[in-house]
C-alpha positions as CSV (number, residue, x, y, z in Angstrom):
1,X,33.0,31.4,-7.3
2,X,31.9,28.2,-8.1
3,X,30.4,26.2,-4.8
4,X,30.2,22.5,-4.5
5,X,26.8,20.7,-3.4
6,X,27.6,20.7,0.5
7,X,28.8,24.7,0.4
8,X,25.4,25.4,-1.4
9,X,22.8,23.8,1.0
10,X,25.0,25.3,3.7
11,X,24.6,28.6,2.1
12,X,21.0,27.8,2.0
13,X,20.7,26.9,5.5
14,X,22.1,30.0,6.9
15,X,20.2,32.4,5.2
16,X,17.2,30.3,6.9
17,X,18.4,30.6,10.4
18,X,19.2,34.1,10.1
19,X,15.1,34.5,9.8
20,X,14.3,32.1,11.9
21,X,14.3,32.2,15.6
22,X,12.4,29.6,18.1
23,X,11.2,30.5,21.8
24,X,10.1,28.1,24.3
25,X,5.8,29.4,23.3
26,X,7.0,29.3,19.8
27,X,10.2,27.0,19.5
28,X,11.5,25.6,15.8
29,X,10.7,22.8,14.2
30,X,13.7,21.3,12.9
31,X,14.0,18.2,10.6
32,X,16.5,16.6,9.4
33,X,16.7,13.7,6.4
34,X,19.5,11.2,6.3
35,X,19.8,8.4,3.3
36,X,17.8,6.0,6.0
37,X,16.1,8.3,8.2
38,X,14.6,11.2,9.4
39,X,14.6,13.1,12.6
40,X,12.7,16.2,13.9
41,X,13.2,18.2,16.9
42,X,10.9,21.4,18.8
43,X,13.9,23.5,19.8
44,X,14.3,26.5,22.3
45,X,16.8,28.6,20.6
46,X,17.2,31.0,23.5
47,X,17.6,28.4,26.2
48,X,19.3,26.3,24.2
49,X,16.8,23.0,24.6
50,X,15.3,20.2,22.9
51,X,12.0,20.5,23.9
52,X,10.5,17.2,21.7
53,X,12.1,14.9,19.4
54,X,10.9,11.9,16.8
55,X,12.8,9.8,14.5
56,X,11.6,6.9,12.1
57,X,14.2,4.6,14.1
58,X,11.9,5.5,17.4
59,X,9.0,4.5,15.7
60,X,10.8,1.2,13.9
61,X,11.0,2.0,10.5
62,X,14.8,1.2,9.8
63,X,15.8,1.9,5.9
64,X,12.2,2.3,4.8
65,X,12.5,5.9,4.7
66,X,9.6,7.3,2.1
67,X,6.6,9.8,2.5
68,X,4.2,7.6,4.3
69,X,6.7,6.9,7.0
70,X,7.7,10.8,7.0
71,X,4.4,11.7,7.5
72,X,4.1,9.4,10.5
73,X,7.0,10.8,12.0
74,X,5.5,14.4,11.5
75,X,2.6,13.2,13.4
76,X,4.3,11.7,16.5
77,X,6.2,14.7,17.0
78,X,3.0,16.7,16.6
79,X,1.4,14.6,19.6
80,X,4.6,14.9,21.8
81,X,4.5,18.4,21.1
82,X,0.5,18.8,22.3
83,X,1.5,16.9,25.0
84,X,3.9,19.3,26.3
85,X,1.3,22.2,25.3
86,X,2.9,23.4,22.1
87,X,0.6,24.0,19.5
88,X,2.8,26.7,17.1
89,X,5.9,26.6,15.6
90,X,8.5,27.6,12.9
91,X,9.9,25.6,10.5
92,X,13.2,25.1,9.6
93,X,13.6,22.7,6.7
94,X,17.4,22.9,7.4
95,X,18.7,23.6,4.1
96,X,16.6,20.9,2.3
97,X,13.8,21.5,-0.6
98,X,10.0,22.0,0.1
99,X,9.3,18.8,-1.8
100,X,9.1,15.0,-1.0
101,X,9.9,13.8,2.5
102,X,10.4,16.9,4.1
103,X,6.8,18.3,2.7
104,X,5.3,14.7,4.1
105,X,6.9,15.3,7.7
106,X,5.3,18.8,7.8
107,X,2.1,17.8,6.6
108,X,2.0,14.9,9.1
109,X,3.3,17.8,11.9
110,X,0.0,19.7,10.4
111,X,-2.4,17.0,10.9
112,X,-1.1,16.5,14.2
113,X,-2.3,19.9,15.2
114,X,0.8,22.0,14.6
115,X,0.5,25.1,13.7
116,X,2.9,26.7,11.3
């Protein structure tokens, strides 16, 4: 059966969650990428909680969405995280390719001192 593009990344992002689990010493590192933005969240799957969140609209970068400002992102959510006393995660590139921006937001999460 043939799938169209938004059946296929949903297929895609399924299979991910059914590996991937976050706690509140380990919680998931979510990201999502819009045409103008892109988010990430630390989220407790089994208390069902945003623990930390950053955007590139928090940090004032509206429609200006490339790697640099990905990787800026990564790193503020990597400093909120510390600041709540998370240092190690699990990624969940929701669906999305390694490659480009979502590479640059876990790179910046990296050098922020996540562990993943």
């Amino acid at each position: 059966m043939a799938l169209n593009k938004a059946a296929k990344k949903l297929r895609i992002k399924r299979g991910i969650r059914k590996k991937i689990n976050g706690s509140a010493d380990c919680p998931r590192l979510s990201v999502y990428r819009s045409n103008t933005a892109i988010y990430g969240q630390l989220i407790d799957d089994r208390n069902g909680q945003t623990l930390a969140s950053a955007s590139s609209k928090e940090l004032g970068k509206f429609n200006s969405i490339n790697i640099a400002n990905s990787k800026e992102v990564g790193k503020k959510l990597a400093e909120k995280a510390k600041a709540n006393g998370i240092e190690k995660v699990v990624f969940d590139r929701n669906g999305h390719i390694y490659h480009g921006r979502i590479k640059a937001f876990a790179d910046g999460a990296r050098e922020g001192g996540l562990k993943f």
